[in-house]
Each structure stands twice: as structure tokens, then as C-alpha cells.
N, C-alpha and C positions, 0 to 999 in steps of 0.2 A: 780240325782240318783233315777230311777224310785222305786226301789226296798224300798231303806231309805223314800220315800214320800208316799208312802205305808203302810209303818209300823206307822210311825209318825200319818198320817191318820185317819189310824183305831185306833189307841189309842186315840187319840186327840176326837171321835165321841163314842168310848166305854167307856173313861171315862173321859172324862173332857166334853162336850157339843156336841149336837147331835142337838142344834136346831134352826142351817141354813140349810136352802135344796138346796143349791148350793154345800156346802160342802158333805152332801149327795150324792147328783147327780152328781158330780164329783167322788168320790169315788166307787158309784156305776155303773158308766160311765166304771170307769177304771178296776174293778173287770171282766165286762163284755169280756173286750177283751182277757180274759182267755175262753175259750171255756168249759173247762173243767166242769164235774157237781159240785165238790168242790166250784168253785165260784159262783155258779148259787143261792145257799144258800144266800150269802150273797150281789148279785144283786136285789133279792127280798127284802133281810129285809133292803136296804138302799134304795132302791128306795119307798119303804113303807115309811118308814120316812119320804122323800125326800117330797112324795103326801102329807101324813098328813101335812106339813107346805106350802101347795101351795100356800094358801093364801098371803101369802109374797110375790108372783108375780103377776104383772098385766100386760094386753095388749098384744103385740106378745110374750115375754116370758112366760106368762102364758102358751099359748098357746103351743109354742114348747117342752118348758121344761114338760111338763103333757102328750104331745103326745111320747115323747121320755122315758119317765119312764115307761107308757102303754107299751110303746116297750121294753125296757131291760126287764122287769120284765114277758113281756108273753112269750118272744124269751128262757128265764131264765128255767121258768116253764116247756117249751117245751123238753129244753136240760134235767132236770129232769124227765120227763115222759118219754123220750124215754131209758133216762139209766135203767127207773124199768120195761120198757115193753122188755129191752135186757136180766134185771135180771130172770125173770121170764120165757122167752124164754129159758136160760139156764140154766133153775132152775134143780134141782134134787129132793129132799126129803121135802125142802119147798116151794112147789106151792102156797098153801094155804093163807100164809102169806107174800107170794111176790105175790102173786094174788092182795090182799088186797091193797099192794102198790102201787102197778099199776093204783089198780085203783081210789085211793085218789092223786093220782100225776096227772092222766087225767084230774082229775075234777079241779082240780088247773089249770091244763095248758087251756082248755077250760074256765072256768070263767075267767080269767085274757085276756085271748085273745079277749072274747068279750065286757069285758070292754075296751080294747084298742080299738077295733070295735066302740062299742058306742061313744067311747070320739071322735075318728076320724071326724065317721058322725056328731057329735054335733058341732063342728068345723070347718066342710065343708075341711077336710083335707082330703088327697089321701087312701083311702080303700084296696085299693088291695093287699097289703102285710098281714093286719090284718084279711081281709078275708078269705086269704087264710089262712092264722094259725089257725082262728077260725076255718073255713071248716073241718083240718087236725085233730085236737085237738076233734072236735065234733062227727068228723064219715059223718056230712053230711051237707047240706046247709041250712034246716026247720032253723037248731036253732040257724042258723046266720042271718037270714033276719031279715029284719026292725019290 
């Protein structure tokens, strides 16, 4: 029961221990195949955690599991930024302050995407997705090059 391992989950990392990052990444694995901005929230704050304990991994899991958190958590940011640049497209009387959101959600979804960028190249892993995110996220290509 996807829905009951869900809930168990999230309580079992909100209040009883939060400090494996497998269980993290699992959970924030599974958050992600929600599309939706509601989970985008919490793809970031569990794959946050998930990185802050990478040390617990070594060797190819290091490797992939750090490449794949880069990835939920910029893919995350993304689905955030585009919900507050549709809020603000359809904004009425508050531009101002959906302005504002807009554009602290960009800067999120750009830094995140080019540390998934960085971690890539550092790793000699495949670029092209990250680049393009970062490319989309930035406006343009200066501030994704090496």
C-alpha cells in the first residue's frame, strides 16, 4: 500500500529519525513521482537531508545516489519556479509580491541545477539534461559553462 508506506514514512523521518539517507532518498525519490508543486516542497527538504548524510556512501553509490538527488531536487525547484512565473503571469493586484516570488524561486531553481551541473562534470557523468535545466533556469549559457 503505496499510500500507508507514505504516511508511515514521513512520520517515521518527521519524528522518530531522519538520519539515513537511503531512507531519505527513497522517500524523496517517491514524493517526486507526484508532479505536482505541493511535493516539490518536500523533494527538496528530503533530498537536503538525504546529501547532508552522503558521507555514509562510498563508491558507485556515492556516486549515483548524489547524482540523482542533484536531480530530484533541481527537476523540484524547476516545477516551483514555473508554478510562481504562471502565478505572476496571472497575477492581478499583486504583481509586486508574486514578482518577488518569482524571482527567489528562479534563483533556487538555477543554483540547484548548476550544482547538479557541477556534480555531473565532477563525476564524468552525462551533462545534457543538467545543462539544459541549468541553461532554462539561467536565461542563458555564460553561467553554465565550466
Amino acid at each position: 500500500d503505496n499510500g500507508e508506506w507514505a504516511r508511515l514514512m514521513r512520520r517515521h523521518l518527521e519524528e522518530i529519525d531522519r538520519s539515513d539517507p537511503d531512507m531519505c532518498f527513497k522517500y524523496a525519490l517517491h514524493l517526486s513521482k507526484n508532479r505536482g508543486t505541493s511535493s516539490a516542497y518536500g523533494v527538496i527538504r528530503w533530498s537536503e537531508s538525504a546529501l547532508e548524510r552522503k558521507s555514509r556512501w562510498s563508491g558507485p553509490t556515492y556516486t549515483r545516489r548524489v547524482y540523482d538527488l542533484h536531480k530530484l531536487r533541481s527537476h523540484a525547484a524547476n516545477r516551483l519556479w514555473q508554478r510562481a512565473n504562471e502565478d505572476l503571469l496571472n497575477a492581478g493586484s499583486n504583481r509586486e509580491e508574486l514578482a518577488g516570488k518569482e524571482e527567489k524561486a528562479r534563483a533556487t531553481a538555477k543554483s540547484l541545477a548548476r550544482e547538479w551541473l557541477d556534480f555531473a562534470r565532477a563525476t564524468s557523468q552525462n551533462t545534457s539534461e543538467a545543462m539544459a535545466l541549468c541553461v532554462s533556469t539561467a536565461g542563458s549559457k555564460k553561467f553554465c559553462k565550466e
